[in-house]
C-alpha positions in Angstrom: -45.3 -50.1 -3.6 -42.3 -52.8 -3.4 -40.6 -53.6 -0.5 -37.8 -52.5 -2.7 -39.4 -48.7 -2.6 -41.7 -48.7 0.3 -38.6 -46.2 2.2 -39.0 -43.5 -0.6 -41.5 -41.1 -0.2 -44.1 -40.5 -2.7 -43.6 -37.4 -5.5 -47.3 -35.6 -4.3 -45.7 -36.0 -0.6 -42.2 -34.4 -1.9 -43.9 -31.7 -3.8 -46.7 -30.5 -0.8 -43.4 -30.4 1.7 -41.3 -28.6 -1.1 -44.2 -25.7 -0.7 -44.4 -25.2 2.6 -42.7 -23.1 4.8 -40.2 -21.5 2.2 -38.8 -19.0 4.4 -36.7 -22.3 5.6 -34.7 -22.2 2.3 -32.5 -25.4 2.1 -34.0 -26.8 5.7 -36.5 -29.1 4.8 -38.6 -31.0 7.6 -36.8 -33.8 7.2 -33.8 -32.5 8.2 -32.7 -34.3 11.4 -30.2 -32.3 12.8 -30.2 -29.2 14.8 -29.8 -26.4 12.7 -29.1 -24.2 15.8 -26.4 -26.6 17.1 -24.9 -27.6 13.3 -24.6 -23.5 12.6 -22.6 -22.9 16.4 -20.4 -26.1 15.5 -19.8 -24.5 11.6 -18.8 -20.7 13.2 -15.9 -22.6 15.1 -14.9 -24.3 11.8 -15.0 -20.9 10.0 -12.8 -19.5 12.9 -10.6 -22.3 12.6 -9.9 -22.0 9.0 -9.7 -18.0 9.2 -6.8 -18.9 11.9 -5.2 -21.0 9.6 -5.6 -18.7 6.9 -3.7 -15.6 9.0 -1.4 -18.4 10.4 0.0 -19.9 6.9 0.1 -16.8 4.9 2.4 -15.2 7.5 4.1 -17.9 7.8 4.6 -17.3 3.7 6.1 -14.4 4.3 8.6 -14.6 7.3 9.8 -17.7 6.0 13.6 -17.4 5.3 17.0 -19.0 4.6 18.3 -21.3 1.8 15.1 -23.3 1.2 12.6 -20.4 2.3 11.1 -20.3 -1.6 10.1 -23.7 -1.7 8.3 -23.8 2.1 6.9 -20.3 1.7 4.8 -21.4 -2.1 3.9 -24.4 -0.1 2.5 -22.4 2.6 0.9 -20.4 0.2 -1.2 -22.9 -0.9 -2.1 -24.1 2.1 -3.7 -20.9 2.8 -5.3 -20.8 -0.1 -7.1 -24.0 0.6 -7.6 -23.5 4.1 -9.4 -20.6 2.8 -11.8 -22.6 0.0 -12.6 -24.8 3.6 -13.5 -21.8 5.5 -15.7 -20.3 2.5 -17.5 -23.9 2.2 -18.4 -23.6 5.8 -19.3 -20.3 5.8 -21.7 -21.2 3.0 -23.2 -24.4 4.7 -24.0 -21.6 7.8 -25.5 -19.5 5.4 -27.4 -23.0 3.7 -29.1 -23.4 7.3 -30.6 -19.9 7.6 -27.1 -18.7 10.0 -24.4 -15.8 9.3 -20.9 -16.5 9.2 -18.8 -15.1 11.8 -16.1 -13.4 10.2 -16.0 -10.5 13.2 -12.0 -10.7 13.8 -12.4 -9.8 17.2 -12.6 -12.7 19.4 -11.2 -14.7 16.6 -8.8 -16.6 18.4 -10.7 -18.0 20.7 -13.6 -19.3 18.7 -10.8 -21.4 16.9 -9.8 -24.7 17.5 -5.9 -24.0 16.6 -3.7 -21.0 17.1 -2.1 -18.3 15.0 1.6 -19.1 15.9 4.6 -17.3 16.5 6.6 -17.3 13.3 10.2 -18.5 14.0 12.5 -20.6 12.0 11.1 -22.5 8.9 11.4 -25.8 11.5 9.3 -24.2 13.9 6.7 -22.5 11.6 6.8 -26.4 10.1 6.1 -27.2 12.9 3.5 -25.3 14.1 1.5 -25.7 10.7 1.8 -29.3 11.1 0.6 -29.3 15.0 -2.4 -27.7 13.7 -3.3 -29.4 11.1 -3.2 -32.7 13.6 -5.4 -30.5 15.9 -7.9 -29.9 12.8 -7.9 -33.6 11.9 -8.7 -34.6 15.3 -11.5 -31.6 15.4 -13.0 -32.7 12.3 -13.3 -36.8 13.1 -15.3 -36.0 16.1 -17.7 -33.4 13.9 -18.1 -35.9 11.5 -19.0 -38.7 14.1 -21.6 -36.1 15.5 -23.2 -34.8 12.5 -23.4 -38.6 10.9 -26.4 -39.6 9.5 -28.3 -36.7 10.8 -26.8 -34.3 8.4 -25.1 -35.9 5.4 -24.6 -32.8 3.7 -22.5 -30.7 7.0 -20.8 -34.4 7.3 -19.7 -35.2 3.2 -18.7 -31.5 3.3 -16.4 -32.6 6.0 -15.3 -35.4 5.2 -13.7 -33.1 1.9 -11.8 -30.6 4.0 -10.5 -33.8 6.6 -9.1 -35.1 3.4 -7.0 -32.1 1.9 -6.0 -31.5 6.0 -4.9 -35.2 6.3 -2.5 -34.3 3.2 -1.7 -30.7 4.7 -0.3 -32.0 7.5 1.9 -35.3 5.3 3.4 -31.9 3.3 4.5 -30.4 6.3 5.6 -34.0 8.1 7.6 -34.3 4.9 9.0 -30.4 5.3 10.0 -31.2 8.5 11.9 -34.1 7.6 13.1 -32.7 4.8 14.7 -29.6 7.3 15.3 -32.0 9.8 16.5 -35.0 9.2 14.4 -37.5 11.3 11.4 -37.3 11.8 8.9 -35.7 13.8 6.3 -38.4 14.1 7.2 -41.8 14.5 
């Protein structure tokens, strides 16, 4: 074996690991994060999204006045893709032997943002756009725990922080937009 190779492991080793212990599904033994701790981290994601789910898609439909179309079809589609991120999550749980929580009750407090209070377009703008900096925030620090010792919880995350990062520039520019000056400087 070449230096070059000497770090990947041989195809017999692969293939006697591949074997055993199949009950673990996608958890191989080489897995070196906590599957326990990844799966308690992920319900709080699925909460999260859930919240932002309820929170956008009301938001949809209490929006009005003069410009209410445009703002409710964008919060549509951010529900729609908070959605997708809560789905993805759920199915990593599900990837590590877990069972999405999807029980509404207690729902609220397992996420990291809150479901609002409708309003004013400006406020619902507002509030979207305060949780999406909470979910940014939320999701840097999971990613910095999850590393190198899960590659596939952190790349998954590293997605959703993406389309959140651009969730909350829509709704900076929404608020500017009803505004006039801007929120964040």
């Amino acid at each position: 074996m070449t230096t070059e190779t000497a770090f990947l492991t041989d195809v017999k080793t692969l293939r006697a690991r591949a074997k055993k212990s199949l009950d673990d599904g996608a958890v191989m033994p080489t897995y070196q994060g906590d599957p326990e701790k990844t799966i308690e981290l992920l319900q709080a994601v699925v909460a999260t999204e859930l919240v932002c789910v309820l929170r956008y898609q009301m938001h949809a439909i209490a929006a009005e006045g003069i410009t209410s179309e445009s703002v409710a079809a964008e919060f549509t589609e951010h529900a729609e893709s908070e959605h997708k991120h809560m789905l993805m999550a759920a199915e990593r749980i599900d990837q590590l032997g877990g069972i999405p929580n999807l029980d509404p009750e207690g729902l609220a407090s397992r996420s990291a943002t809150e479901y609002g209070k409708g309003g004013n377009l400006v406020e619902m703008i507002k509030q979207n756009l305060i949780a999406e900096r909470i979910v940014i925030e939320h999701y840097q620090e999971l990613i910095r725990y999850f590393g190198d010792k899960d590659p596939t919880t952190r790349i998954m995350l590293e997605h959703i922080l993406a389309e959140e990062e651009d969730h909350a520039s829509d709704m900076h520019d929404l608020l500017v937009a009803h505004e006039g000056t801007p929120f964040l400087k």
